[in-house]
Structures are given as C-alpha cells and as structure tokens.
LOSE-698365 format. One record per residue: residue number from 1; residue in one letter; x, y, z of N, C-alpha, C in turn. Coordinates in nm, 2 decimals, padded with zeros to 4 digits. Example, Ala and Ser with C-alpha at 12.3 -4.5 7.8 and 13.67 -1.06 7.14 Angstrom:
<recs>
+-----+--------+--------+--------+--------+--------+--------+--------+--------+--------+--------+
: num : residu :   n_c1 :   n_c2 :   n_c3 :  ca_c1 :  ca_c2 :  ca_c3 :   c_c1 :   c_c2 :   c_c3 :
+-----+--------+--------+--------+--------+--------+--------+--------+--------+--------+--------+
:   1 :      A :  01.32 : -00.57 :  00.78 :  01.23 : -00.45 :  00.78 :  01.32 : -00.33 :  00.78 :
:   2 :      S :  01.28 : -00.22 :  00.71 :  01.37 : -00.11 :  00.71 :  01.29 :  00.00 :  00.79 :
+-----+--------+--------+--------+--------+--------+--------+--------+--------+--------+--------+
</recs>
This chain:
<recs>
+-----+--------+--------+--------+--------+--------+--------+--------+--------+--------+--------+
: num : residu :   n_c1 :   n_c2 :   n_c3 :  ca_c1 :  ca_c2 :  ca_c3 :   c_c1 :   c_c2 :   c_c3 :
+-----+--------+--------+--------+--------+--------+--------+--------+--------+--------+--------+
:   1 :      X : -11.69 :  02.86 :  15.48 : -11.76 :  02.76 :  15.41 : -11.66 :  02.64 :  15.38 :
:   2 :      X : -11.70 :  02.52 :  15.40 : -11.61 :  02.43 :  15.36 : -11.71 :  02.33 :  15.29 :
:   3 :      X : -11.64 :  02.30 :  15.16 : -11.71 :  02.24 :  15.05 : -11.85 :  02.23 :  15.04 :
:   4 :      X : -11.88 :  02.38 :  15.05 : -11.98 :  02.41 :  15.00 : -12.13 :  02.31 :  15.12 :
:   5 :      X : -12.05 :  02.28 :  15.21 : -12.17 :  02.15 :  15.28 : -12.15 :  02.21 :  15.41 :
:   6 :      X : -12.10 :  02.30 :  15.47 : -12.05 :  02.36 :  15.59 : -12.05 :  02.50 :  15.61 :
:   7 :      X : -12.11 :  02.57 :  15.68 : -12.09 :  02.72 :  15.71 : -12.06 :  02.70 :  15.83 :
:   8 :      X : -11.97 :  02.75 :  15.88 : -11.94 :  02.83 :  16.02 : -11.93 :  02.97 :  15.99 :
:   9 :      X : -12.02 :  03.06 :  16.02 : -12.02 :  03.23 :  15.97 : -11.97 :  03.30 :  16.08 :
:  10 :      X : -11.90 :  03.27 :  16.11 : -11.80 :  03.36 :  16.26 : -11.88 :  03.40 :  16.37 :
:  11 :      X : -11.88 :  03.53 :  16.34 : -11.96 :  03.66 :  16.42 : -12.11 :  03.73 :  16.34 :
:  12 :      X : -12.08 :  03.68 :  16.23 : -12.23 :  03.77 :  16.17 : -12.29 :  03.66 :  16.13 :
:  13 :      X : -12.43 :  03.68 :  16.04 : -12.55 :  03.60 :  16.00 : -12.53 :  03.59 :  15.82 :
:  14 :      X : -12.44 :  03.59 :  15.78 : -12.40 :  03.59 :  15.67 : -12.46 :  03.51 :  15.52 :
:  15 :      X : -12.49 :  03.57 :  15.49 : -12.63 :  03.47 :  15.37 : -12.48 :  03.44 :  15.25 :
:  16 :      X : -12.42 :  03.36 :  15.21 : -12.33 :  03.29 :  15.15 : -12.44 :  03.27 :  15.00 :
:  17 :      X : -12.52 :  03.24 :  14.99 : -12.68 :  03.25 :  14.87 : -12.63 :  03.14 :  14.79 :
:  18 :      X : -12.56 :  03.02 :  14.89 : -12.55 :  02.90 :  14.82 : -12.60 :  02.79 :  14.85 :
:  19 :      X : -12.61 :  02.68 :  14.86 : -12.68 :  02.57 :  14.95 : -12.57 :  02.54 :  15.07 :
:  20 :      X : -12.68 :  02.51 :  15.17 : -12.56 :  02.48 :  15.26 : -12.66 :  02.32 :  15.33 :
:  21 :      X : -12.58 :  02.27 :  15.36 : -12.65 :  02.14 :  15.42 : -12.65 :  02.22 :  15.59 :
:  22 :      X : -12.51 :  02.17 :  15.61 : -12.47 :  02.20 :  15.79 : -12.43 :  02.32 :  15.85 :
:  23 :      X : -12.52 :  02.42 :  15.94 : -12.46 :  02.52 :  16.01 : -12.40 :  02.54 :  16.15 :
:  24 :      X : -12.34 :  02.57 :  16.15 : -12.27 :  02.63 :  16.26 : -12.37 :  02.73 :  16.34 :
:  25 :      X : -12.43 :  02.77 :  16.39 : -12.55 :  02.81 :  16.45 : -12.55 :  02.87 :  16.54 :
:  26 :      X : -12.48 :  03.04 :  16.55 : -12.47 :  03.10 :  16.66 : -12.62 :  03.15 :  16.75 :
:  27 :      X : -12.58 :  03.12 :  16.84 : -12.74 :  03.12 :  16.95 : -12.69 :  03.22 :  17.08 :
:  28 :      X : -12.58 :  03.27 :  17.09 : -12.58 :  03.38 :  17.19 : -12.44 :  03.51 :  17.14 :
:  29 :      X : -12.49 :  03.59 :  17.12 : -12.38 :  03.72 :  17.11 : -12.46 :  03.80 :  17.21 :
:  30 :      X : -12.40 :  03.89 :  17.21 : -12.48 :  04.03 :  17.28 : -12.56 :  04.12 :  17.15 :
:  31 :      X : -12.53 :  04.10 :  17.03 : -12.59 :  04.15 :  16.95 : -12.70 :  04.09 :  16.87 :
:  32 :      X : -12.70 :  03.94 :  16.93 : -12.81 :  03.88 :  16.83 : -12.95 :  03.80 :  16.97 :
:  33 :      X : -13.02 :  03.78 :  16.88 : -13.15 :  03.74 :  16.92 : -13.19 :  03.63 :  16.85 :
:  34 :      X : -13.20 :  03.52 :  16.97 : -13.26 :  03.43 :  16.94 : -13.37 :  03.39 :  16.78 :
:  35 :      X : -13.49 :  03.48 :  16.78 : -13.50 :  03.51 :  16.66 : -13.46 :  03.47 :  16.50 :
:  36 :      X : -13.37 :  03.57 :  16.52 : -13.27 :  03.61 :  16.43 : -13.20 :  03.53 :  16.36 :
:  37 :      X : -13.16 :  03.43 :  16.48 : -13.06 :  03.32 :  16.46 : -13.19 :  03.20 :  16.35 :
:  38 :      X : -13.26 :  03.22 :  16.47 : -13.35 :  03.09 :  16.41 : -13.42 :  03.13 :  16.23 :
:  39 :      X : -13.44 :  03.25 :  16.23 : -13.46 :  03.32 :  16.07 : -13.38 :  03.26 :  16.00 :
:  40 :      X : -13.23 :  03.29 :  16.01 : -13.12 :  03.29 :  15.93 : -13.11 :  03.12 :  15.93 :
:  41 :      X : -13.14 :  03.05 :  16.02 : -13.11 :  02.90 :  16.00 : -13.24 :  02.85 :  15.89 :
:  42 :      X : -13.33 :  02.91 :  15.88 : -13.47 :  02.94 :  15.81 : -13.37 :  02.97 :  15.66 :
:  43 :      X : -13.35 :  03.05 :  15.62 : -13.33 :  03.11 :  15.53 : -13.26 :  03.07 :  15.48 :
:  44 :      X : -13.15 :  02.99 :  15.53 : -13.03 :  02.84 :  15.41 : -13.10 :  02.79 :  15.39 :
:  45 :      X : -13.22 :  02.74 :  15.41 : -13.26 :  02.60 :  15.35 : -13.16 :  02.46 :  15.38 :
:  46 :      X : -13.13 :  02.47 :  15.50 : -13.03 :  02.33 :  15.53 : -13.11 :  02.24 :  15.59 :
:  47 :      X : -13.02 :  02.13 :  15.61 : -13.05 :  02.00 :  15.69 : -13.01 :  01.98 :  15.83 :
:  48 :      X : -12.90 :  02.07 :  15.88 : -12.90 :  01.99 :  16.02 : -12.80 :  02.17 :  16.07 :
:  49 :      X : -12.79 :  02.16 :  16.22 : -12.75 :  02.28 :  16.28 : -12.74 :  02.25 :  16.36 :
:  50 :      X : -12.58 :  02.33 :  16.46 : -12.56 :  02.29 :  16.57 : -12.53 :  02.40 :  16.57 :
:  51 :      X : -12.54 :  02.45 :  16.78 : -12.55 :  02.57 :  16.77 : -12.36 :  02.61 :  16.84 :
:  52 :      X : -12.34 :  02.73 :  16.83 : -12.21 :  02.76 :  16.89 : -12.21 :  02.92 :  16.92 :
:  53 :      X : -12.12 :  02.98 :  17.00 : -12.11 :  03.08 :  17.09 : -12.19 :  03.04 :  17.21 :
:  54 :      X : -12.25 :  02.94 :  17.24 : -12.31 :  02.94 :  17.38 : -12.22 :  02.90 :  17.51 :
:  55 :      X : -12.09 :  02.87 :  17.49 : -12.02 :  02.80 :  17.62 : -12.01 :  02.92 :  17.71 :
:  56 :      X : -12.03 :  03.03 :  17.72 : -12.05 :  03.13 :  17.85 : -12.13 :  03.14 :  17.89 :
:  57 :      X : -12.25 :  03.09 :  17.85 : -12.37 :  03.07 :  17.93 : -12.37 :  03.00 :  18.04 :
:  58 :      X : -12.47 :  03.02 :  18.17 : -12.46 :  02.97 :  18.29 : -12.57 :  02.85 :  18.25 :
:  59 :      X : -12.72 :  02.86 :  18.23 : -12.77 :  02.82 :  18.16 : -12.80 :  02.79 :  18.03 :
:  60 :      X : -12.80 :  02.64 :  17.97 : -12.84 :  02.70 :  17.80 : -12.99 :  02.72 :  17.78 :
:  61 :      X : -13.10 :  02.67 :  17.83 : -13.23 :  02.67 :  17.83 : -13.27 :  02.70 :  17.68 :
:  62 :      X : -13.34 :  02.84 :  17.66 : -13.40 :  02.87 :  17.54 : -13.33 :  02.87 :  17.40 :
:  63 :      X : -13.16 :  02.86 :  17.43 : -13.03 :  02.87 :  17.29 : -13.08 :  02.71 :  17.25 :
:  64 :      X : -13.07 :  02.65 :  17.34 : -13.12 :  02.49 :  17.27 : -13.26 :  02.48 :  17.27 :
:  65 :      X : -13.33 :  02.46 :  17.36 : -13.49 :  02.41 :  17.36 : -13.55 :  02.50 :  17.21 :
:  66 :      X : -13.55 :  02.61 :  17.23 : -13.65 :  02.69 :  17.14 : -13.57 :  02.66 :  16.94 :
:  67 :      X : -13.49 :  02.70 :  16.92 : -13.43 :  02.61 :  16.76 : -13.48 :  02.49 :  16.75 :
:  68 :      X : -13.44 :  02.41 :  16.85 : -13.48 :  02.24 :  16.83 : -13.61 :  02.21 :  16.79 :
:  69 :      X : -13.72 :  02.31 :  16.87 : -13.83 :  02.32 :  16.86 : -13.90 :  02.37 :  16.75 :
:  70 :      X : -13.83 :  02.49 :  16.71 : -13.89 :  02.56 :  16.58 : -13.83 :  02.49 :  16.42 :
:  71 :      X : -13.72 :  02.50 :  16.45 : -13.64 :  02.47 :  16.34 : -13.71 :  02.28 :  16.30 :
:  72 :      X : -13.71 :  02.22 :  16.36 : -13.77 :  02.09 :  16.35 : -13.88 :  02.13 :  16.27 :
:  73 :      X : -13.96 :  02.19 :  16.33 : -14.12 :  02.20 :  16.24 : -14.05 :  02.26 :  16.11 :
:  74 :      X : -13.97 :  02.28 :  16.05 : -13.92 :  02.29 :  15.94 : -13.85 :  02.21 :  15.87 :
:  75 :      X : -13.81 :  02.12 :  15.93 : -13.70 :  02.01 :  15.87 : -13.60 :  02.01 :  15.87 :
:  76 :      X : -13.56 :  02.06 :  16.02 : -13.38 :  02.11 :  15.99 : -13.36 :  02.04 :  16.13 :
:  77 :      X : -13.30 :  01.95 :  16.17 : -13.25 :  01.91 :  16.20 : -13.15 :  01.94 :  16.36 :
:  78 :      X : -13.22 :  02.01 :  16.44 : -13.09 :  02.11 :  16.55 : -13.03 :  02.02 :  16.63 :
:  79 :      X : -12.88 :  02.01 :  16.65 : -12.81 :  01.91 :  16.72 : -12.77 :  01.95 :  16.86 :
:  80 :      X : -12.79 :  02.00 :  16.94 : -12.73 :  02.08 :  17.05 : -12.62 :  01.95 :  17.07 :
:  81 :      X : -12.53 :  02.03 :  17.14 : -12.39 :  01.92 :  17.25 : -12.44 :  01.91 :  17.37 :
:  82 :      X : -12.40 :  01.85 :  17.40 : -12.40 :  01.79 :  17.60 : -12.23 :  01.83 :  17.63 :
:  83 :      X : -12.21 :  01.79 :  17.73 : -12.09 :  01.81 :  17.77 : -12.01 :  01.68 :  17.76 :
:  84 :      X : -11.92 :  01.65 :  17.70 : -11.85 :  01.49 :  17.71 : -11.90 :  01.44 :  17.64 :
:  85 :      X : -12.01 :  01.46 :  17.54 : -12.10 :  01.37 :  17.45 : -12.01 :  01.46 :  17.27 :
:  86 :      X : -12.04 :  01.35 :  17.18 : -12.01 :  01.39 :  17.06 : -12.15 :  01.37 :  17.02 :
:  87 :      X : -12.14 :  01.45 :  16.86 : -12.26 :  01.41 :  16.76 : -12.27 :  01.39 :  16.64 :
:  88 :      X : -12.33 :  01.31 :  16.55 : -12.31 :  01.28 :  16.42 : -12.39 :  01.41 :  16.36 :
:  89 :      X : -12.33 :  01.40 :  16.22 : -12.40 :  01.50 :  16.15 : -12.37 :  01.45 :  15.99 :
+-----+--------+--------+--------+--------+--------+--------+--------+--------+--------+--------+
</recs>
C-alpha cells in the first residue's frame, strides 16, 4: 500500500479494509481465476485498475477484455498496457 491510494497485493487478493483508489490487478496466477480477481477488484470499492502478472501470457484476450468489461459496469475504471504505450492513472 502506498499512501493509502495504491495497492499492489503481491501474490494474494488481500482485503487491506481500507479505501483504495488504484489497484494493481493480478489477472493470471495458476491459482487464481479470472472471477476472483474481478470480485476482489469489486470489493475495494476503487476507481481505476491495472492489471499485472499477465506478461507470460502468449495471448492476453479474456485477462483484459472481460475486467474492462465487467468492472466498467461498476465504475472502476480498468487500464490494460499495450506494449510501448504508457498510461495515466
């Protein structure tokens, strides 16, 4: 957590039970599910999300399309990266 406006939660789904504006947004482990991810980005009550653990993927398809998708109809914000591109947050 960095000033209370930032989570990056490593490896787990970690509920910190504070406000968070911006997550770090893991979208592939071997132990998590898409789902899961998108619950727990549900469950801070934030504003904006980018996702990370996905650079071993061959494709990113559903780690980006489906958050961007759900999470939006909530009001949050999903930023995926491109390659060579930066993003505001």
């Amino acid at each position: 957590m960095i000033d209370n406006t930032f989570l990056y939660p490593g490896d787990n789904l970690f509920n910190p039970e504070i406000t968070v504006n911006i997550l770090a947004l893991l979208v592939s482990e071997p132990w998590l599910t898409l789902e899961d991810s998108i619950n727990f980005a549900q469950l801070l009550n934030l504003t904006t999300a980018f996702p990370v653990h996905d650079g071993m993927l061959k494709h990113l398809g559903s780690t980006h399309v489906l958050p961007q998708k759900l999470l939006g109809e909530v009001g949050i914000d999903f930023k995926p990266f491109l390659a060579g591109k930066s993003i505001e947050v």
